[in-house]
C-alpha positions in Angstrom: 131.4 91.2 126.5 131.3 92.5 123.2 133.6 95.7 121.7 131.7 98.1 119.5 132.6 100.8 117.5 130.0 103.2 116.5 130.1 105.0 113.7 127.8 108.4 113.3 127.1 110.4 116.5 124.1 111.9 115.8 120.3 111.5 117.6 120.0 107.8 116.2 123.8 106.9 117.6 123.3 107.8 121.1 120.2 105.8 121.1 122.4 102.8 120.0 125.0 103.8 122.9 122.0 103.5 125.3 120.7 100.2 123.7 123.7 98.5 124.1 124.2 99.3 127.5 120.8 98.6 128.5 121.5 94.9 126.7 125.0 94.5 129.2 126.3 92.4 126.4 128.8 94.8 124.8 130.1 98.1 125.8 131.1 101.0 123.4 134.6 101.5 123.3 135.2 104.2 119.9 133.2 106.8 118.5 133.8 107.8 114.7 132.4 111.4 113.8 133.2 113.7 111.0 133.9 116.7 113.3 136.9 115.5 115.9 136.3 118.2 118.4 132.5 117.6 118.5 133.2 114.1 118.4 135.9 114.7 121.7 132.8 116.3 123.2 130.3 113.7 122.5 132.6 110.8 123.9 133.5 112.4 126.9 129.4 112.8 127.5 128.5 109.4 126.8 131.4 108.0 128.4 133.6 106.7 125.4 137.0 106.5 125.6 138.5 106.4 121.8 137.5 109.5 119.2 138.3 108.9 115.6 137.6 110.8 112.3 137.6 108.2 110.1 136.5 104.6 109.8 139.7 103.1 109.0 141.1 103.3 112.0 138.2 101.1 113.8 139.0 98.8 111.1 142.5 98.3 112.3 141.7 98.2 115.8 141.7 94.4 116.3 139.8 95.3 120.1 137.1 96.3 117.8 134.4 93.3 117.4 131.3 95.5 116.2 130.6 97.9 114.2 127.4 99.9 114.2 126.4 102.2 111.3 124.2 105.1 112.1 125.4 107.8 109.1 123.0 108.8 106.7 122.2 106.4 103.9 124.6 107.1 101.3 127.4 106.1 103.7 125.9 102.8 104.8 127.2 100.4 101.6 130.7 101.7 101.8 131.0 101.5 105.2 129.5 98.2 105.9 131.5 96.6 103.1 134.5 97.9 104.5 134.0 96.7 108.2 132.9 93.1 106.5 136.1 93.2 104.5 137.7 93.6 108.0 135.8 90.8 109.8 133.9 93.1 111.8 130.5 92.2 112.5 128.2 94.9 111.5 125.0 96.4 112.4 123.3 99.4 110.5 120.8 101.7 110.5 118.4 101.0 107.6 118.2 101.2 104.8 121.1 98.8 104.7 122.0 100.5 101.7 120.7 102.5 98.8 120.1 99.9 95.9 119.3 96.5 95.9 122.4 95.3 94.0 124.2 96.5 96.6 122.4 94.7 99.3 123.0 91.4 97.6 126.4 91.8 97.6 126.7 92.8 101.6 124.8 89.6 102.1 127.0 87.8 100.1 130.0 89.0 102.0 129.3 88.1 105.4 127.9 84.7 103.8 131.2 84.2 103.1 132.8 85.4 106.2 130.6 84.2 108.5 130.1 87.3 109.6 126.6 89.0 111.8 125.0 91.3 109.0 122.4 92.9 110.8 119.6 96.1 109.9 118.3 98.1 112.9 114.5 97.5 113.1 114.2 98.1 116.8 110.6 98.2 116.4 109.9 94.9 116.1 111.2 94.6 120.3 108.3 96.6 121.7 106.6 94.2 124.2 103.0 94.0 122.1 104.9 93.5 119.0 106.8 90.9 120.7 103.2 89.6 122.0 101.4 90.0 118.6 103.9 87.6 116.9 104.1 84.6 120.0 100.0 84.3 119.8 100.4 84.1 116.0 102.9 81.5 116.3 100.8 79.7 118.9 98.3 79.9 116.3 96.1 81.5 119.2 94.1 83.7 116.4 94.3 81.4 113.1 95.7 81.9 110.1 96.8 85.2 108.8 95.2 86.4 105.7 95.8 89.9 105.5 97.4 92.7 107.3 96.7 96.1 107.2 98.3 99.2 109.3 99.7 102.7 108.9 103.2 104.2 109.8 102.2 107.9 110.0 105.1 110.8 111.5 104.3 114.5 111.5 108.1 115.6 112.4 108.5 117.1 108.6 105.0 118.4 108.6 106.6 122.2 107.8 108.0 123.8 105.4 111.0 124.5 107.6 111.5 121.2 108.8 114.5 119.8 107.0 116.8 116.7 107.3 119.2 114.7 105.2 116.4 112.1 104.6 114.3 114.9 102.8 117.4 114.6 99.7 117.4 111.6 97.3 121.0 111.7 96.9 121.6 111.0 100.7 119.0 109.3 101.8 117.6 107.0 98.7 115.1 107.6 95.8 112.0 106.6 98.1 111.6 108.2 101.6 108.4 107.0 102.9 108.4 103.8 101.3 112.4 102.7 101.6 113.3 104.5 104.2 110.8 105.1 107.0 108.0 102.0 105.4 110.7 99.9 105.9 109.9 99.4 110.0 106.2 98.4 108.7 107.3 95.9 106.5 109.8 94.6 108.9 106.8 94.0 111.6 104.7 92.3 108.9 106.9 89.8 107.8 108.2 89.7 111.7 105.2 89.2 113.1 103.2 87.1 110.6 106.3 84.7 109.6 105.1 85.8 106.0 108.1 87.4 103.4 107.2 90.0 101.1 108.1 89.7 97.5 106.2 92.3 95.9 106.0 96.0 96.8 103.6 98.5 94.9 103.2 102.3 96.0 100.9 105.7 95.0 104.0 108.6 96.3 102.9 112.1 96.8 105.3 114.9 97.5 102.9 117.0 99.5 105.8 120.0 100.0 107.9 120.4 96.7 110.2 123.3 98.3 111.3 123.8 101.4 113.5 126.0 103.3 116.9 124.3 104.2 119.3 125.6 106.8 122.2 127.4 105.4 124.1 125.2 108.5 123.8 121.8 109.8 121.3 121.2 112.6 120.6 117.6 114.3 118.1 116.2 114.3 115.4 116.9 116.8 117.5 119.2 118.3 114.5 121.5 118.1 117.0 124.7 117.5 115.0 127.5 116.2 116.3 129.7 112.9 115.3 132.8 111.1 114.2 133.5 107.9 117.2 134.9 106.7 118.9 131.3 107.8 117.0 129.5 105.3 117.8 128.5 101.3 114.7 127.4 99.2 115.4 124.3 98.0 112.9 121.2 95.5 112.7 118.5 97.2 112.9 114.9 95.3 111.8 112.3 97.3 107.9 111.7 98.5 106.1 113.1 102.0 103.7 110.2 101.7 102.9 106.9 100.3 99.3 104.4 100.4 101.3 101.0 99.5 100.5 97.4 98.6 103.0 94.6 99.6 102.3 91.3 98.6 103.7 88.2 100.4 104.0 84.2 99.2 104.7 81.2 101.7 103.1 78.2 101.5 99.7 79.1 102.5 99.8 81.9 99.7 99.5 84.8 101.7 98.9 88.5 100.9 99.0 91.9 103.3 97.7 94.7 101.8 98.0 98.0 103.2 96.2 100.5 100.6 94.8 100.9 97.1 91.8 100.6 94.9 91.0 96.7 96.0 87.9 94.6 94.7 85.5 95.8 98.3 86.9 99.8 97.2 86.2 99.3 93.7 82.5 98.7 94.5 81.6 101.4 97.0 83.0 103.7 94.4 81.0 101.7 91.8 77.9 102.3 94.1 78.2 105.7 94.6 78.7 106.0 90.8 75.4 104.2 90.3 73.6 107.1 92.7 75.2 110.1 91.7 74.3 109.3 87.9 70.8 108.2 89.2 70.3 111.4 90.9 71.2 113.6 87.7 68.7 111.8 85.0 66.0 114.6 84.9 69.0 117.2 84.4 70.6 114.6 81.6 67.0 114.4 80.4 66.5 118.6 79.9 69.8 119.1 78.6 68.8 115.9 75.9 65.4 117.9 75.4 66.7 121.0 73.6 68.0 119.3 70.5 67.2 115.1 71.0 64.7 112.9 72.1 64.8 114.0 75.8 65.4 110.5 76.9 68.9 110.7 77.5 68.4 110.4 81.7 66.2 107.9 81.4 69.1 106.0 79.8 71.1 106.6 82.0 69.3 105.9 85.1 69.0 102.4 83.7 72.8 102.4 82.9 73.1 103.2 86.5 70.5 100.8 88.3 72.4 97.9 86.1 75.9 99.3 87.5 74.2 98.8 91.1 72.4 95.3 90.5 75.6 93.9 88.8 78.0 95.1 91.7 75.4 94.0 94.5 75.7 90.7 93.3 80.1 90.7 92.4 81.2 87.5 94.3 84.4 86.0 92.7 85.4 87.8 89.5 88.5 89.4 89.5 88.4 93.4 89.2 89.1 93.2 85.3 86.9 90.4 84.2 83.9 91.9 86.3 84.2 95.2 84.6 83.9 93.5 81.1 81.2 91.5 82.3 79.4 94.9 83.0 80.2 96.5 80.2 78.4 93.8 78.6 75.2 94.1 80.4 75.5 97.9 80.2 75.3 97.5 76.4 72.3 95.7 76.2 70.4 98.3 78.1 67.6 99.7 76.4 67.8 103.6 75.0 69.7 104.0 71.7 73.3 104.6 71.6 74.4 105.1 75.0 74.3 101.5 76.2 76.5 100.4 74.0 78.9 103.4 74.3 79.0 102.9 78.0 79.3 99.6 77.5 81.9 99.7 75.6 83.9 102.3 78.1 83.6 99.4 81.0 84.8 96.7 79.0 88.1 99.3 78.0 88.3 99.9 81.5 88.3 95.7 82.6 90.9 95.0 79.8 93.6 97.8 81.2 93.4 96.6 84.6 95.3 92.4 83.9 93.2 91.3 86.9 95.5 93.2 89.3 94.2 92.3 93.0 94.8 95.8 93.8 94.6 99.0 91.5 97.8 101.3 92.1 98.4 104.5 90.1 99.7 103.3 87.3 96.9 100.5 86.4 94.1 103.3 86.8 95.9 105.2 84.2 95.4 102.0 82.5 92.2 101.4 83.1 91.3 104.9 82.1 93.1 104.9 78.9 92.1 101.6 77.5 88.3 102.7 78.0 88.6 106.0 76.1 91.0 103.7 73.4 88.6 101.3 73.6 85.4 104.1 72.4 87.8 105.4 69.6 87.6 101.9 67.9 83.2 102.7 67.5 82.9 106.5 67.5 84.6 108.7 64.9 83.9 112.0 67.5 86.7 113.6 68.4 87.3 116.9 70.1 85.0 119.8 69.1 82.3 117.4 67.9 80.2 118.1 70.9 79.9 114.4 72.5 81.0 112.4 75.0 84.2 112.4 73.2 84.9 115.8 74.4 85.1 114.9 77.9 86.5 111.3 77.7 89.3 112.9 75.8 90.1 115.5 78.1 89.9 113.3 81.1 92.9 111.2 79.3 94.7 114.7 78.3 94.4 116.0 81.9 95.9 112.4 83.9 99.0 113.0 81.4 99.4 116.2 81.3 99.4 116.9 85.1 101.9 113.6 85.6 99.4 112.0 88.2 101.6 110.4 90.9 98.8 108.3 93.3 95.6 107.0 92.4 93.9 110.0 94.3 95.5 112.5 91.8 94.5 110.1 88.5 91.2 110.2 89.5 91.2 114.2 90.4 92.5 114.7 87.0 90.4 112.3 85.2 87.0 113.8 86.8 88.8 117.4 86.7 89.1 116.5 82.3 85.6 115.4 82.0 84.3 118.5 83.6 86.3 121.2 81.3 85.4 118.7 78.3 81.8 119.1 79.1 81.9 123.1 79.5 83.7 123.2 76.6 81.1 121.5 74.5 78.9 124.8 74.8 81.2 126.7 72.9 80.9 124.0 70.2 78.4 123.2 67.4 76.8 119.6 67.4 78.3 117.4 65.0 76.5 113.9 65.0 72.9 112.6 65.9 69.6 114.7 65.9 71.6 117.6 67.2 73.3 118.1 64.3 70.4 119.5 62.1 70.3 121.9 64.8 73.6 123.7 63.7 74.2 127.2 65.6 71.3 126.5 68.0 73.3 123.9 69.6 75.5 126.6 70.8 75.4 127.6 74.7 74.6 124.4 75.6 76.6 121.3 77.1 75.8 118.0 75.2 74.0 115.4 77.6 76.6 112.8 76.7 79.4 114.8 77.9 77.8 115.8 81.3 77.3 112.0 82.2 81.0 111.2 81.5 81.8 114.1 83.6 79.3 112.5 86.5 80.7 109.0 86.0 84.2 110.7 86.4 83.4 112.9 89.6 81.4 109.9 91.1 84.6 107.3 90.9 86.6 110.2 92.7 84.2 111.0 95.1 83.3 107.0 96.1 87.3 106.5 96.1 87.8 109.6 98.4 84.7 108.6 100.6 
């Protein structure tokens, strides 16, 4: 029977105590703790009989076999190179440490030694996960092509709860993702056999100050505190992450868990095509004070070709498709707005590189290389009372507000449009027929504007639906 040393004596150690026992393959023989006395306490309720204060002196116990890391993050390099270093064989909570450079060289240590070198993913021993992987391997369900799933917790869903995972510094720049995703990503490649090598994420901070305890509390202990027990603190890593990971064996396959993919892209395309179709006899007034009046007609046939074109989307990738539109956009009938729009798509196919899936950063992309793309043909800027006004602002509002997730982009991008189509009442037309109106164009929004601000609020709304 194995010797083990366990390092940490918080929640998540006395679950290891327990574990071990229940495997009857090792038994704990040392505790290590910060606090001695609470340590003392702690070993003489589990059962333990050595208390230490320090790591080092597990390291020079040569009963010692084991050594099991359950501090918080920050602690788990240091510590789990120095047990190596001893010949202990290790195993620790994860993250196994706090950078990858550091993993490598952990791994490469215990290469060397020949030494156990093992991460804590005791999720992946719950009987159906343990089912869920043999009938895969039996091949009982065929091959695998995509995984999707969710690892939701609601234990830091107030403003008062706190823990060292909540601090960047302690626990790692990425909380949801490298910390807690980790147990989802374990099962995938567990269960599927498949190894990720690409990992993309939208992170959202949903608290950005909480109220720390002035004094240490353990987890889950469920202790209650008062107000006056609290310090407001900002709060650095993210409450919540929709993530991509991408896996490669020899069958070439992919798990996707969320983002904008080629099946979302088109139901938000689609109810783009209906929200704009739904608005053409307001596009068509608003076009009838100072223009021809046909401006909704326009776009009602700019919408109907978004619809056709996306019924029939079979095998393009997300970028070529939206060039492909953009061309058949421009050759709908209606003066300038087919080509305008047109020209917006095809910006919005070339910033995307034929991602498989959208994350925050490649909407941003998207966005920007269709508004870039429309500066190249139109000399409006803002003021002018055009589209301009609100294809400019959608742009100004994604980087001013520092969009973090695709959710937010697309908030900011529809929230841009809307305030650059307001604003266009307040300014006097500048280009086409409406600009032999002059001052009469005042109080009124310019019909190009409002349909950037429904193409806007109708990729928002399809991605939120």
């Amino acid at each position: 029977m194995l010797n083990i040393a366990l390092v940490g004596i918080g929640f998540i150690g006395e679950e290891h105590v327990e574990a071990i026992r229940r495997t009857n393959l090792g038994r704990v023989v040392a505790l290590v703790g910060r606090d001695l006395e609470k340590t003392r306490r702690k070993a003489l309720m589990l059962g333990v009989d050595k208390v230490y204060d320090d790591i080092h002196y597990v390291l020079e116990d040569k009963e010692i076999q084991v050594v099991h890391i359950c501090t918080p993050n920050l602690l788990h390099y240091p510590m789990v190179k120095k047990a190596l270093e001893a010949g202990k064989h290790v195993v620790c909570e994860k993250p196994l440490t706090m950078t990858s450079e550091e993993a490598r060289e952990l791994v490469s240590i215990a290469e060397q030694k020949n030494l156990i070198n093992a991460i804590h993913f005791n999720i992946r021993y719950y009987p159906l996960i343990r089912h869920a992987k043999a009938v895969i391997q039996k091949g009982e369900i065929g091959r695998v092509y995509a995984v999707t799933g969710s690892y939701l917790q609601d234990w830091l869903v107030k403003d008062t709860d706190y823990s060292w995972r909540l601090e960047a510094s302690k626990s790692g720049e990425t909380r949801a993702v490298g910390d807690i995703g980790t147990h989802w990503m374990d099962l995938v490649e567990y269960v599927t056999g498949l190894k990720i090598t690409e990992v993309n994420a939208d992170m959202g901070t949903f608290l950005s100050k909480r109220k720390k305890p002035k004094k240490g509390i353990e987890t889950w202990s469920g202790k209650l505190l008062k107000n006056d027990d609290y310090e407001i603190v900002d709060i650095d890593t993210e409450d919540y992450a929709s993530s991509m990971v991408i896996g490669h064996d020899d069958r070439s396959g992919k798990m996707c868990e969320k983002g904008i993919t080629k099946k979302r892209l088109q139901k938000m395309l689609l109810y783009t095509a209906d929200l704009l179709a739904q608005h053409t006899d307001l596009l068509s007034d608003i076009d009838s004070k100072f223009g021809d009046g046909d401006h909704g007609i326009t776009v009602g046939r700019i919408a109907n070709c978004i619809r056709n074109e996306t019924n029939k989307w079979r095998d393009e990738k997300m970028g070529d498709f939206l060039d492909n539109l953009g061309a058949e956009i421009m050759n709908v009938n209606g003066g300038s707005a087919g080509p305008l729009w047109g020209t917006l798509f095809q910006g919005f196919g070339q910033g995307i590189e034929n991602k498989d899936m959208l994350d925050s950063n490649l909407v941003k992309n998207m966005i920007e290389a269709g508004i870039e793309e429309m500066k190249t043909i139109s000399n409006a800027g803002i003021g002018d009372k055009t589209m301009m006004d609100a294809l400019i602002l959608a742009g100004d509002f994604i980087e001013k507000n520092q969009s973090k997730n695709v959710e937010e982009v697309l908030r900011a991008a529809a929230d841009g449009a809307e305030a650059g189509m307001k604003a266009t009442e307040n300014y006097v037309a500048k280009f086409g027929r409406a600009k032999s109106y002059g001052e009469q164009t005042l109080g009124f929004p310019d019909a190009g504007a409002v349909g950037i601000m429904y193409l806007f609020k109708g990729l928002y709304e399809g991605y939120m639906g």
